[in-house]
C-alpha positions in Angstrom: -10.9 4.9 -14.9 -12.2 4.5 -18.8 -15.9 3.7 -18.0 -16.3 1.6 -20.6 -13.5 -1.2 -19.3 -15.8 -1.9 -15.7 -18.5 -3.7 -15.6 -21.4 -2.6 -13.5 -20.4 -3.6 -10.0 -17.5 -2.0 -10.7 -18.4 1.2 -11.3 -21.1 0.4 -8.9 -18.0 0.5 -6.2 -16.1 3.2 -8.1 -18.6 5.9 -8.1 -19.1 4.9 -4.0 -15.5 5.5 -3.2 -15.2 8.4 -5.7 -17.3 10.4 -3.5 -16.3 9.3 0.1 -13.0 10.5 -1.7 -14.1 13.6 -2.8 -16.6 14.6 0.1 -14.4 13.3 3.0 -10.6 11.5 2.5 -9.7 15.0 -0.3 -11.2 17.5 2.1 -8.8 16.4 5.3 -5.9 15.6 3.5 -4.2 18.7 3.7 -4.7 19.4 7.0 -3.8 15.9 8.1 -0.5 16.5 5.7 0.4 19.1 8.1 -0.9 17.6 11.8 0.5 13.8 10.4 -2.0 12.6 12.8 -3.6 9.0 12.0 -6.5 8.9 9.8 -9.1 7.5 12.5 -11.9 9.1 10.9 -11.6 8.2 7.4 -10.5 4.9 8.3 -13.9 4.5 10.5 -15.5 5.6 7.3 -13.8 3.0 5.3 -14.9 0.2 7.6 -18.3 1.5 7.8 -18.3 0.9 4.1 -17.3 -2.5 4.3 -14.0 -1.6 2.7 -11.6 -3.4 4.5 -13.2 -6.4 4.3 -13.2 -6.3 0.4 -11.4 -9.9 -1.1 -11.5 -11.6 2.5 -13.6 -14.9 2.9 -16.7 -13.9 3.9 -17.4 -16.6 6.3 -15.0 -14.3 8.6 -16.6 -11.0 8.1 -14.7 -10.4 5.0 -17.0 -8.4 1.5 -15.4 -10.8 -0.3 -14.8 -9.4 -4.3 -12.5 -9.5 -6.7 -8.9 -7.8 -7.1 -9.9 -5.5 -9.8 -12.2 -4.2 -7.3 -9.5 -3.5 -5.0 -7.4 -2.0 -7.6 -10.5 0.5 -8.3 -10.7 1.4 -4.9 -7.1 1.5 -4.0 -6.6 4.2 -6.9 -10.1 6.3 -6.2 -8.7 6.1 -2.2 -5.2 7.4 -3.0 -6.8 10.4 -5.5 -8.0 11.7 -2.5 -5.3 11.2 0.0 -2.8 9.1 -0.3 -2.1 8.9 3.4 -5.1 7.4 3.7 -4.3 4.6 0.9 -1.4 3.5 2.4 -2.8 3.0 6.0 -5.7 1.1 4.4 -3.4 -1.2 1.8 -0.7 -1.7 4.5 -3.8 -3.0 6.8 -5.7 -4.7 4.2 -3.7 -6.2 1.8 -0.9 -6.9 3.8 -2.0 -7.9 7.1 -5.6 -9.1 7.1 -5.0 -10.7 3.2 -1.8 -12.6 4.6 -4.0 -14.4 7.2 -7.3 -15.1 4.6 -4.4 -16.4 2.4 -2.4 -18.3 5.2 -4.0 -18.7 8.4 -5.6 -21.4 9.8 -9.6 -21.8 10.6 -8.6 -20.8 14.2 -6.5 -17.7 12.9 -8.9 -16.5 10.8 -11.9 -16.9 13.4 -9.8 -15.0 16.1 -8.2 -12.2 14.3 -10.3 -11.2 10.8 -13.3 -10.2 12.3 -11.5 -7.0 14.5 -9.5 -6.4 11.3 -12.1 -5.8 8.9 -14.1 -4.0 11.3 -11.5 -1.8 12.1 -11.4 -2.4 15.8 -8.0 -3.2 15.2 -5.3 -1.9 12.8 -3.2 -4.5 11.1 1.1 -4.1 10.4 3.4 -6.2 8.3 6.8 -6.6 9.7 9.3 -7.3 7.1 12.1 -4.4 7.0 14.9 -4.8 8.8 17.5 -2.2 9.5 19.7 -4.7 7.9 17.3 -6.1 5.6 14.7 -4.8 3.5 14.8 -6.0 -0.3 16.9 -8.7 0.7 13.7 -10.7 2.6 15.8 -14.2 3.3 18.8 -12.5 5.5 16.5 -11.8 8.4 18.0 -11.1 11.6 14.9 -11.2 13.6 15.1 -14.8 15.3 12.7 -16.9 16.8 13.8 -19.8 19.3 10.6 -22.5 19.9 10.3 -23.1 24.2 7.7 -24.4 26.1 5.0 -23.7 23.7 6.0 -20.4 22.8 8.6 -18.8 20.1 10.6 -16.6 21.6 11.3 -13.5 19.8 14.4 -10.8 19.3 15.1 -8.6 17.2 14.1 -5.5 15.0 11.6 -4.0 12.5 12.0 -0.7 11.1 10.2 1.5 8.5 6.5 -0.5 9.4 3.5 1.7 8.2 0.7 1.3 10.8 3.1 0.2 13.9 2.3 2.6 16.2 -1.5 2.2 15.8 -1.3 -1.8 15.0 -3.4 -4.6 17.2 -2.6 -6.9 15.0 1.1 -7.7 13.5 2.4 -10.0 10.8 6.0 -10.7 11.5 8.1 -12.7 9.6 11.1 -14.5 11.6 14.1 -16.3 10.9 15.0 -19.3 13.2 17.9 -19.5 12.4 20.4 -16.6 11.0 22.3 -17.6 8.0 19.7 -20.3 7.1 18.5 -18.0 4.3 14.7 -18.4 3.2 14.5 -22.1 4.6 14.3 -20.7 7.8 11.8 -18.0 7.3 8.5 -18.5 9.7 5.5 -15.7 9.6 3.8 -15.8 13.0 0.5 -13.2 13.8 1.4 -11.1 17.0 -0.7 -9.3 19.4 0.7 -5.9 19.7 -0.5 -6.2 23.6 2.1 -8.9 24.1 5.2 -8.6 26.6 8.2 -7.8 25.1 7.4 -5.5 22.4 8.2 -1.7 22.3 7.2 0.2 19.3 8.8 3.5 18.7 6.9 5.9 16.0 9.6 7.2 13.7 9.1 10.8 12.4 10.0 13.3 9.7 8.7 11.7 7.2 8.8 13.7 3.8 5.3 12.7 2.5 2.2 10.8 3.1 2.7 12.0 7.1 -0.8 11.1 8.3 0.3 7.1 7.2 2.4 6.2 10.6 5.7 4.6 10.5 7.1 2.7 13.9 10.2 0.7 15.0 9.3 -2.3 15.9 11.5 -3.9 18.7 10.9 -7.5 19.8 12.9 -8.3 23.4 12.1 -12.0 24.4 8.7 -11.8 23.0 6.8 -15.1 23.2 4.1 -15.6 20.9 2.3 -18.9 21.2 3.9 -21.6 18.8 -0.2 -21.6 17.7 0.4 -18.6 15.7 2.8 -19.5 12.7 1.2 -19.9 10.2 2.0 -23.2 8.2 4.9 -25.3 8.8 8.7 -25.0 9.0 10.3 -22.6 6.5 7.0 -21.9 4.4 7.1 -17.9 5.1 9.4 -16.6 2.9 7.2 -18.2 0.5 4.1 -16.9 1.9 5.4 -13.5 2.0 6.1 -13.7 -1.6 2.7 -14.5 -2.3 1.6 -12.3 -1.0 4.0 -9.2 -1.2 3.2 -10.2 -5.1 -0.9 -10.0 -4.8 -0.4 -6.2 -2.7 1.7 -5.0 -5.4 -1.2 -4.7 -7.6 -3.0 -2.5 -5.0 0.5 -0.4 -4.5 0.2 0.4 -8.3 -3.3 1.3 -8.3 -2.3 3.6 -5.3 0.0 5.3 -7.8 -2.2 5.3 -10.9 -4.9 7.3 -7.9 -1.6 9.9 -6.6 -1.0 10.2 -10.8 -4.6 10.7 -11.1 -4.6 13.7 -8.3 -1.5 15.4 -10.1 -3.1 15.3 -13.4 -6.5 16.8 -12.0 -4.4 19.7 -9.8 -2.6 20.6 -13.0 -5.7 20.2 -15.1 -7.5 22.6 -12.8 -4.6 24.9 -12.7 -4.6 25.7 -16.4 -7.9 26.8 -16.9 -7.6 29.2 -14.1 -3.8 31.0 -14.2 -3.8 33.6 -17.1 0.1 34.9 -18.3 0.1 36.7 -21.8 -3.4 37.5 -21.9 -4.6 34.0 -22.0 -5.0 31.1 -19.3 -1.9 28.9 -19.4 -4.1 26.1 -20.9 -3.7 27.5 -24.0 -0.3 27.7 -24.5 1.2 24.5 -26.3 3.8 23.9 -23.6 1.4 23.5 -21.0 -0.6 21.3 -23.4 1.7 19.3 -24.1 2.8 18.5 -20.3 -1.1 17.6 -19.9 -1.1 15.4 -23.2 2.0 13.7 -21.3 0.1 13.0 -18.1 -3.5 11.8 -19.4 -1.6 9.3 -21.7 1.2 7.8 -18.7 -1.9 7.9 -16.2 -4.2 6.0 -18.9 -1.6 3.3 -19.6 -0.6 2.7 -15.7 -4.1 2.4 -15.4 -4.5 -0.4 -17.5 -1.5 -2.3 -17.0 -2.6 -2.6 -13.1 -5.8 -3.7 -14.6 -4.5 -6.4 -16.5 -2.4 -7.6 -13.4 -5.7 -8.1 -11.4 -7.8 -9.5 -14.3 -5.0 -11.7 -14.5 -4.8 -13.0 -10.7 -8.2 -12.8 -10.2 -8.5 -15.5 -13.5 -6.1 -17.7 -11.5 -3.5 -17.0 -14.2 0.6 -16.5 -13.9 0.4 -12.0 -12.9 3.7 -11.6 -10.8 5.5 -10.2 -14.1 2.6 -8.0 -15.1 2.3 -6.7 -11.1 5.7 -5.7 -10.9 5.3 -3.8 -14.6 2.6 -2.3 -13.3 3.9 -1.2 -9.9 7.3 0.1 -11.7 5.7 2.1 -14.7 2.7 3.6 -12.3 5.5 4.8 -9.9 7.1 6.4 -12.5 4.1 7.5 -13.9 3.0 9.3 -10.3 6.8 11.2 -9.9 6.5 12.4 -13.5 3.3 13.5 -12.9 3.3 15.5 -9.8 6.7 17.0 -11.1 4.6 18.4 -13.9 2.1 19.3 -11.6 4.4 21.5 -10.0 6.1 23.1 -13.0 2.4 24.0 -14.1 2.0 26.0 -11.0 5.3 27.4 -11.0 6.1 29.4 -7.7 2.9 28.3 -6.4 3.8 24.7 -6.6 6.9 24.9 -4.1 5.0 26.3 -1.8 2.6 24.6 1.2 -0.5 24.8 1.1 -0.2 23.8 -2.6 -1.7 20.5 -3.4 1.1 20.5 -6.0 3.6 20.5 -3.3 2.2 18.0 -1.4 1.4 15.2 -4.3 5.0 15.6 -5.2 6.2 14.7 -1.5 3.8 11.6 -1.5 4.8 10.9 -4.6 8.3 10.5 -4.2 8.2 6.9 -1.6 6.4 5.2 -4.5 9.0 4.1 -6.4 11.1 2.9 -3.0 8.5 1.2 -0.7 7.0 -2.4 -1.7 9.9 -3.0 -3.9 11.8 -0.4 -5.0 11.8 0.2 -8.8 15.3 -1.9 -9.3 13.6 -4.9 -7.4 10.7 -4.7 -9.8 13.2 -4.4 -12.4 14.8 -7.8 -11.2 11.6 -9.4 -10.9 10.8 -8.8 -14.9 13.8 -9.2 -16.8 13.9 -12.4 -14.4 10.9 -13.7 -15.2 11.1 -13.0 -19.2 15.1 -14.9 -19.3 13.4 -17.8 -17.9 13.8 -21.0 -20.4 
């Protein structure tokens, strides 16, 4: 991050998570690469930290701050495992934010304070096996009965499930009705009816779990949607917008950790009598990475100075989010042509930024979705 752009809480909060990073998330994430067991530690660390509490109302237990602050500490997170990133973005900006955006006093009394302590682990269920970009065509139904929505139906591809105390699930009450019928209600893991089923063989970021959600008459108290008839989808949006920014800062961090693997790489590999730094095709690959990861960097920057100025960002989010994506799978494919052999194989860290790397351009809105959102957004009249 250019210094010279943050202002001194910023780096403040930058230089804090740099070296947690360095010191503790960088040093386990090989090994929990290869074990894919959840990050407990780290994420203990995180808490202790007050990090995922950071741009929740404080009244709950929340750090508050700003998004920019997020955005620094979602990238200086993901340079140092990127497993670790996602469990904490999926938890914090996705769960925990959804209820300080949408919950009610009540909801936000009951379930913040365990969320940004850590005592519990927050999920967002949205995917479908029958409906992932396409959020209105649900198939997960709630029926309303004696106090209680009844829920059926299932999630799949949910990052935190099989960990989760705490999960956001958004329902359709009626299947066909589209968005109008969308309803988000908060759901105790603990409750009857739910099975969660962890799904495996992932190809990167292993130590960030990944569960089937399946809902079998599930009642949830009619207490727990939050706001009215048909507002979800809307909510969701809202807030699927506002985590984008932190998805792209993740990328702009697993960018960052190519660039400084390659980097490190070229001063130390000699061929021809010189270290590969020195020849200009290696040069120019690294020229090629420090300017993509510089100008990611400030387009997700601009995105949070923008939302956090209560100004329009959704265009400049989903720029952000597609260019950094890019930005990362560019860069940890150079990464690995810098190392040559020695980037195919494990224990590289080559090898294993390129398999984080690769999810980044599907999950959160794949790179066509983004695409939709902007060229939307810019044909408006």
């Amino acid at each position: 991050m250019t210094q010279q752009l943050l202002n001194e809480e910023e780096l403040l909060i930058r230089n804090t998570v740099r070296d947690f990073s360095n010191t503790q998330l960088a040093s386990m994430a090989a090994q929990l690469d290869k074990t894919e067991e959840f990050p407990w530690d780290n994420i203990k660390g995180i808490a202790e930290l007050g990090l995922l509490g950071l741009t929740i109302d404080e009244e709950f237990g929340g750090s508050g701050g700003t998004t920019r602050q997020l955005a620094v500490v979602a990238e200086e997170m993901a340079r140092g495992c990127a497993a670790t990133s996602t469990v904490f973005i999926a938890h914090l900006s996705l769960t925990t934010q959804y209820i300080n955006m949408f919950g009610s006093k009540d909801h936000k009394s009951k379930y913040i304070p365990d969320l940004v302590s850590g005592r519990k682990i927050g999920a967002f269920a949205l995917t479908e096996p029958g409906a992932g970009s396409d959020a209105a065509a649900l198939a997960t139904t709630s029926v309303k009965t004696n106090g209680h929505f009844v829920i059926n139906g299932t999630k799949t591809y949910i990052s935190n499930a099989p960990e989760a105390g705490v999960i956001i699930t958004m329902v359709n009450r009626e299947v066909g009705s589209g968005y109008k019928g969308v309803d988000t209600l908060i759901v105790d893991s603990e409750s009857d009816g739910i099975e969660v089923n962890r799904l495996e063989g992932k190809m990167g970021i292993r130590a960030s779990t990944v569960g089937e959600i399946v809902y079998n008459n599930c009642h949830v108290p009619i207490g727990n949607r939050m706001g009215d008839d048909g507002e979800g989808f809307r909510q969701t949006m809202e807030v699927l917008n506002a985590s984008r920014i932190s998805i792209a800062a993740q990328c702009v961090g697993i960018a960052q950790s190519a660039l400084d693997v390659a980097v490190s790489y070229a001063k130390e590999r000699s061929s021809f009598g010189k270290t590969i730094g020195k020849h200009q095709m290696i040069q120019s690959m690294i020229a090629d990475m420090g300017t993509d990861v510089e100008a990611a960097r400030q387009l997700v920057m601009k995105a949070a100075t923008l939302r956090d100025s209560n100004m329009p960002f959704v265009t400049e989010a989903s720029m952000a989010k597609l260019f950094a994506s890019r930005v990362a799978m560019e860069s940890a494919n150079r990464a690995v042509q810098i190392h040559g052999g020695a980037g195919y194989f494990a224990p590289s860290a080559a090898e294993r930024i390129f398999r984080d790397a690769r999810v980044l351009e599907i999950y959160e809105g794949t790179s066509e979705i983004q695409k939709l959102v902007i060229a939307r957004n810019m044909l408006k009249d």
